[in-house]
TORPA-4810 file (N, C-alpha, C, O; in nm, 3 decimals):
<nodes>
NODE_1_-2.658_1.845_2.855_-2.619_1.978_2.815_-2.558_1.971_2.676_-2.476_1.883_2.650_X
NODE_2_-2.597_2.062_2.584_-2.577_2.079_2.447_-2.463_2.143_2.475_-2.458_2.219_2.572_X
NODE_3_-2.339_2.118_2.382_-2.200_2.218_2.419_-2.238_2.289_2.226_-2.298_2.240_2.131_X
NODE_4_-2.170_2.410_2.247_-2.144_2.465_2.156_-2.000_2.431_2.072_-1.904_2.507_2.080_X
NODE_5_-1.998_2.338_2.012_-1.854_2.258_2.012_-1.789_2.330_1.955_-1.685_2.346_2.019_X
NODE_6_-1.789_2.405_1.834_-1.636_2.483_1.736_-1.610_2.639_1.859_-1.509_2.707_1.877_X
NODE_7_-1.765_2.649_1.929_-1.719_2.789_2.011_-1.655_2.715_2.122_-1.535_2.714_2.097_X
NODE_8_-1.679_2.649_2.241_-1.608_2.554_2.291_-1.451_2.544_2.218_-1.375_2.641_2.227_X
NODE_9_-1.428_2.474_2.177_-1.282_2.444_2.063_-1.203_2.576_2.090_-1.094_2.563_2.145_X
NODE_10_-1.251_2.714_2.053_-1.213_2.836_2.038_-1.151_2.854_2.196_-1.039_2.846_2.247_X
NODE_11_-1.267_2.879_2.237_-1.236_2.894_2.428_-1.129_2.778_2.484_-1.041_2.795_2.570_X
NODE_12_-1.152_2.688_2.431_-1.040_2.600_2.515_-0.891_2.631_2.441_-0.786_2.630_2.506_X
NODE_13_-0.896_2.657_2.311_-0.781_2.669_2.269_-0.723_2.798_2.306_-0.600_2.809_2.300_X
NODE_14_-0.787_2.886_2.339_-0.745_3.047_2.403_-0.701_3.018_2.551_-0.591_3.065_2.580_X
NODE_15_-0.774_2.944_2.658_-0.725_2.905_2.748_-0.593_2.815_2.797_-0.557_2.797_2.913_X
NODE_16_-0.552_2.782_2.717_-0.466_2.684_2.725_-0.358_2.789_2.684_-0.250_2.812_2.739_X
NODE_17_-0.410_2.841_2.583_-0.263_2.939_2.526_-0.220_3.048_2.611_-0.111_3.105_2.606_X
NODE_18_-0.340_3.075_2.709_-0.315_3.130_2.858_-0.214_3.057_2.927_-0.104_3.102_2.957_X
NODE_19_-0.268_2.918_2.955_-0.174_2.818_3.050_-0.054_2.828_3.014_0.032_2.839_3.101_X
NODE_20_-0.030_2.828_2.922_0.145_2.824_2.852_0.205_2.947_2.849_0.324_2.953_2.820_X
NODE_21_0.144_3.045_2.874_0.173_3.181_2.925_0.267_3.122_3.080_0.387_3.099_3.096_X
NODE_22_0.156_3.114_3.171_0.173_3.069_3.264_0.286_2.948_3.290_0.385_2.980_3.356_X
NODE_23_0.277_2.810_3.242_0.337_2.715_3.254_0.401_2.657_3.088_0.369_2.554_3.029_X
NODE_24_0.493_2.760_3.045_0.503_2.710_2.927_0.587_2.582_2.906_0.547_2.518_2.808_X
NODE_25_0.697_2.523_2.972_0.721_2.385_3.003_0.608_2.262_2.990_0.599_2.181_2.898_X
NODE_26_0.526_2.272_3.107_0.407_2.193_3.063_0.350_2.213_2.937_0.368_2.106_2.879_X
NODE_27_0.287_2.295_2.856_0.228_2.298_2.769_0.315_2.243_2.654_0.255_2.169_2.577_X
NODE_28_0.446_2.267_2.627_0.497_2.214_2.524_0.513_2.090_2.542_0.465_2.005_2.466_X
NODE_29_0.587_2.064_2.650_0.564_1.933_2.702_0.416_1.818_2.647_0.430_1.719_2.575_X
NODE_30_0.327_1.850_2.686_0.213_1.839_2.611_0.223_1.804_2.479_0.214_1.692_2.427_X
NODE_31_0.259_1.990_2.395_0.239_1.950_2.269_0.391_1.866_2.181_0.403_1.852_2.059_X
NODE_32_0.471_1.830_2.268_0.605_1.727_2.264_0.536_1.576_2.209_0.552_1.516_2.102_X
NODE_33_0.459_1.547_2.321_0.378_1.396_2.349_0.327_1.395_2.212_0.358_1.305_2.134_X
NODE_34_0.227_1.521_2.172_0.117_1.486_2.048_0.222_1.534_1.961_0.262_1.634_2.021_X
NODE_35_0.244_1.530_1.927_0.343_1.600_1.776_0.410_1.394_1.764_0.382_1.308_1.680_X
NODE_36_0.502_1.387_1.891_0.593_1.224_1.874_0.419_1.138_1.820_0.418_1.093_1.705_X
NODE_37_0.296_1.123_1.902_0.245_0.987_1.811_0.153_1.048_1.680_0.074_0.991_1.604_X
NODE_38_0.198_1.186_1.686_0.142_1.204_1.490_0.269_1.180_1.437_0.304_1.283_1.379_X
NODE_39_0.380_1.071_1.425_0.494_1.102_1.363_0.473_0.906_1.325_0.504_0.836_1.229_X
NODE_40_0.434_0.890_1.401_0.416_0.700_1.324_0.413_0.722_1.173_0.378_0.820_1.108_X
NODE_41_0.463_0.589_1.132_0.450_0.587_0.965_0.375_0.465_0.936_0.376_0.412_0.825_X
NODE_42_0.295_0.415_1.056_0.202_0.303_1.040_0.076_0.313_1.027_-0.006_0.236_0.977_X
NODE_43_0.061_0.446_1.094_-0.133_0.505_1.130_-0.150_0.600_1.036_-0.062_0.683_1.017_X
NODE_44_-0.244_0.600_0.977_-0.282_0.707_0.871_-0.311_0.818_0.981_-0.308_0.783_1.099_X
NODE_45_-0.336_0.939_0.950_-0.423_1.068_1.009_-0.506_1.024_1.108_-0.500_1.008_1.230_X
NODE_46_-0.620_1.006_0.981_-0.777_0.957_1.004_-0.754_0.849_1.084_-0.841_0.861_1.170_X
NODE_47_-0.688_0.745_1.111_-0.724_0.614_1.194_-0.671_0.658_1.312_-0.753_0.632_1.400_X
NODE_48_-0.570_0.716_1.361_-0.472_0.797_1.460_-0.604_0.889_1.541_-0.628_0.900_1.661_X
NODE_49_-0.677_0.952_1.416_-0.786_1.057_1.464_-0.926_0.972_1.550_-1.000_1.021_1.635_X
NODE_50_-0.927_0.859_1.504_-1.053_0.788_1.551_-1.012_0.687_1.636_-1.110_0.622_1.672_X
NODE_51_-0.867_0.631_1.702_-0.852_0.621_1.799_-0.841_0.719_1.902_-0.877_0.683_2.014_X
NODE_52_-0.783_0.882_1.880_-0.820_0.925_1.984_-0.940_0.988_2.008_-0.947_1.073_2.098_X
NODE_53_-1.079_0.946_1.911_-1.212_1.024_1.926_-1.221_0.850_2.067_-1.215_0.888_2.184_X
NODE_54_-1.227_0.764_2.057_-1.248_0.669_2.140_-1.157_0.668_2.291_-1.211_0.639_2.398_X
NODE_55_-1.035_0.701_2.280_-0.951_0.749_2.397_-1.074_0.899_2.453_-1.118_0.921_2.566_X
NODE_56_-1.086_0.938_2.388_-1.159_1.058_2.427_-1.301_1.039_2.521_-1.336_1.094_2.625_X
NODE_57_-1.364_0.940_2.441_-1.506_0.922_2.504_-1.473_0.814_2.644_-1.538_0.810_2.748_X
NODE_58_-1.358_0.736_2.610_-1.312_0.655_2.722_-1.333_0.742_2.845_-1.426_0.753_2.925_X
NODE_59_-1.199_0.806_2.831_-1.161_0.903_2.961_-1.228_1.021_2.993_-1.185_1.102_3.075_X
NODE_60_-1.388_1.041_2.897_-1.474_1.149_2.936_-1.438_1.300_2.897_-1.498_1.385_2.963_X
NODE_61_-1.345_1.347_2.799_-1.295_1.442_2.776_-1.354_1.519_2.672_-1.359_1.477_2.557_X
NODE_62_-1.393_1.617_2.703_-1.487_1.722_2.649_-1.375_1.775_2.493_-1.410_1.758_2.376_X
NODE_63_-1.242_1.840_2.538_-1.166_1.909_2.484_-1.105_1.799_2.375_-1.072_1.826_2.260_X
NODE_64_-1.099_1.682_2.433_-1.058_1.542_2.335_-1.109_1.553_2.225_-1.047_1.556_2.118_X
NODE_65_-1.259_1.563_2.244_-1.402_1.542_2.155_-1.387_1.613_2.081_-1.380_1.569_1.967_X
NODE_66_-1.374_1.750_2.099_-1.393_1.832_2.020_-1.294_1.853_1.906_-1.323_1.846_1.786_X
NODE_67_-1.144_1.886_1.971_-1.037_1.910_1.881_-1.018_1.775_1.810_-1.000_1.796_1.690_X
NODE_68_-1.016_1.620_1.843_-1.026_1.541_1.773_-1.139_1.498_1.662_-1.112_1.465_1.547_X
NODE_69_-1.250_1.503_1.710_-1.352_1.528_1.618_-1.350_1.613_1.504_-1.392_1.580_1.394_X
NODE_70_-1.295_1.734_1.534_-1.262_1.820_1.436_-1.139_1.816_1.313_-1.137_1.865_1.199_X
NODE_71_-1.031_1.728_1.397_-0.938_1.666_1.314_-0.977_1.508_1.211_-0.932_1.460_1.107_X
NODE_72_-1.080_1.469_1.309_-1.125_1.379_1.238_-1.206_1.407_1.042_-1.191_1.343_0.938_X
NODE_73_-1.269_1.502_1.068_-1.368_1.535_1.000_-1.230_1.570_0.886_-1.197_1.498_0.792_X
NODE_74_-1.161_1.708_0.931_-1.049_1.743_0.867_-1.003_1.607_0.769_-0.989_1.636_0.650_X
NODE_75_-0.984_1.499_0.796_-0.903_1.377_0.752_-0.977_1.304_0.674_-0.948_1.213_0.596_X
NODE_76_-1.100_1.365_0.711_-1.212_1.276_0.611_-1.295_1.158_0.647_-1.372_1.100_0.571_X
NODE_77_-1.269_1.125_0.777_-1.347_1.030_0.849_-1.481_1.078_0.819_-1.511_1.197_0.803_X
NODE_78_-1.573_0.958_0.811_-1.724_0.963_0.764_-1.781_0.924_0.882_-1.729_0.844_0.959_X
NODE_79_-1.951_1.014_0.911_-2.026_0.970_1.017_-2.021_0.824_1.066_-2.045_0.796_1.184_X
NODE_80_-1.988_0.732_0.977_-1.996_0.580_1.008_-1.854_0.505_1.077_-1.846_0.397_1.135_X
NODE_81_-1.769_0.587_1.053_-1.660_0.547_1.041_-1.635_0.601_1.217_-1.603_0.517_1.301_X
NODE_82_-1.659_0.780_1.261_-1.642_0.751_1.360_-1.744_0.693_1.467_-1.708_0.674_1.583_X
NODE_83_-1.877_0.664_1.419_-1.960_0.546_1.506_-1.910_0.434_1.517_-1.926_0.376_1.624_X
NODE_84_-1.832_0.366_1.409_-1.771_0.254_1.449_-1.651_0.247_1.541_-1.620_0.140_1.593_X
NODE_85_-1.603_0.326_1.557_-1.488_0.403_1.662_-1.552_0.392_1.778_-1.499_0.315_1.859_X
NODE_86_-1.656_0.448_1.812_-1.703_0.490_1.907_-1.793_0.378_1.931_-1.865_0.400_2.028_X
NODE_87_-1.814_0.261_1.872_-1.854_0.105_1.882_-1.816_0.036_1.937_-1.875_-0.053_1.997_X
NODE_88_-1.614_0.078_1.928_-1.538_-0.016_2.012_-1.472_0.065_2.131_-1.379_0.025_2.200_X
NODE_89_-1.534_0.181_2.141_-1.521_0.259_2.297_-1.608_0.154_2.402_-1.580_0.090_2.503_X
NODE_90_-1.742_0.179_2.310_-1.803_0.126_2.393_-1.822_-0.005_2.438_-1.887_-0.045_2.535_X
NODE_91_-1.757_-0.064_2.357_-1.753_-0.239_2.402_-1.658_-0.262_2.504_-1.669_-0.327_2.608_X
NODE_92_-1.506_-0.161_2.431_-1.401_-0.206_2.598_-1.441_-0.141_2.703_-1.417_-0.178_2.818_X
NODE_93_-1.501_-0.044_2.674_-1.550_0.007_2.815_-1.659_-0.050_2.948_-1.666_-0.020_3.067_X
NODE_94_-1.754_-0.169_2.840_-1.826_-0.193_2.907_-1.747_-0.376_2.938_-1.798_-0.452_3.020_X
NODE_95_-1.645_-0.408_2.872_-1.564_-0.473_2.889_-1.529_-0.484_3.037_-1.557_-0.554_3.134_X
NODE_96_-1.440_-0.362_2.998_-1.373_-0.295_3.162_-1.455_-0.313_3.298_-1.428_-0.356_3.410_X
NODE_97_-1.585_-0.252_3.227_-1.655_-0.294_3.331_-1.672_-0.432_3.421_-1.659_-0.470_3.537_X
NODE_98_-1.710_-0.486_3.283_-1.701_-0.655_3.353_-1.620_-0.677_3.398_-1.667_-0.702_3.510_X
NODE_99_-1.508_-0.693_3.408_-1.344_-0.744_3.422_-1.353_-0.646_3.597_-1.356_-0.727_3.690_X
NODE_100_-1.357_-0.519_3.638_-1.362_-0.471_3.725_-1.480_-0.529_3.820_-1.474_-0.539_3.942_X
NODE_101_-1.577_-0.561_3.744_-1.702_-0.620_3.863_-1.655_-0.776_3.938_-1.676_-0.800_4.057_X
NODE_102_-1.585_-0.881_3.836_-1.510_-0.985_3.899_-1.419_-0.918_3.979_-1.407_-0.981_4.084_X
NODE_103_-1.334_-0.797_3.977_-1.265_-0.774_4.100_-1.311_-0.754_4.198_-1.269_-0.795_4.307_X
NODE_104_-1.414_-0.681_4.178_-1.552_-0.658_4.290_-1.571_-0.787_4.362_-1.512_-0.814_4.466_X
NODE_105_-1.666_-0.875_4.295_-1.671_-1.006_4.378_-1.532_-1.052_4.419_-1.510_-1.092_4.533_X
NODE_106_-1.447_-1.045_4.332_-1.313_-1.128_4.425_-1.276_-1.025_4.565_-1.222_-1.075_4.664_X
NODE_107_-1.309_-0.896_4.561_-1.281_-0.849_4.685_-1.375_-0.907_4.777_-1.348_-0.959_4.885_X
NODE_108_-1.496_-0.891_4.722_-1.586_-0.933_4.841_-1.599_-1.085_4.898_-1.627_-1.105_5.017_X
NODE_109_-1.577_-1.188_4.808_-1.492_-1.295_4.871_-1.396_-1.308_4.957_-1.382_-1.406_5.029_X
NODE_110_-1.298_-1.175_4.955_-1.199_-1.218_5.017_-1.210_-1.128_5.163_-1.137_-1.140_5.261_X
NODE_111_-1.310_-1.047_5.147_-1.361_-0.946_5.268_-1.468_-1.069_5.375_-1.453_-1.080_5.496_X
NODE_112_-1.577_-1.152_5.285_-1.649_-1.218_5.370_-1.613_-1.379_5.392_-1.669_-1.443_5.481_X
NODE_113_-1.514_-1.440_5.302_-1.404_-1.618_5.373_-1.354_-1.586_5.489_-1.299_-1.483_5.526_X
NODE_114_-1.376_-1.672_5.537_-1.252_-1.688_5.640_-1.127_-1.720_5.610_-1.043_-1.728_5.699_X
</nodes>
């Protein structure tokens, strides 16, 4: 499915500003968390922005993608720059994988020893 990403972006950001209608504690709360790790004086913007385009694709997050992507671009990150981001999503991820499949066999070792 093709998302309409900046209309997407729009809708999620209207919804949310609903939620905080609703639960405005949580939502600041929220925007508490992101405000403290844009405040490092070690991470540029852009590098801050293309770790969380990779946190994003990690944990499958549509709304990640978008508003970070969009901050990315904002910062000046180049098509290459966030493929290479998204290079080392995909390596720990398929990392993870491995590392979880030895837990796999070690369960199933320890399901079929005596």
């Amino acid at each position: 499915m093709m998302h309409d990403w900046n209309e997407y972006q729009q809708q999620l950001l209207a919804t949310i500003g609903e939620m905080a209608k609703i639960s405005p504690d949580t939502v600041s709360g929220y925007g508490s968390l992101s405000k403290a790790g844009a405040k490092t004086g070690h991470l540029d913007a852009k590098t801050r922005e293309l770790i969380a385009l990779a946190v994003a694709v990690t944990r499958q997050c549509d709304g990640g993608i978008t508003i970070h992507t969009d901050a990315a671009v904002k910062h000046g990150a180049t098509r290459e720059e966030v493929m290479e981001a998204l290079g080392v999503a995909i390596a720990v991820n398929a990392g993870a994988a491995l590392v979880y499949s030895a837990r796999v066999m070690d369960a199933y070792s320890a399901k079929t020893e005596p």
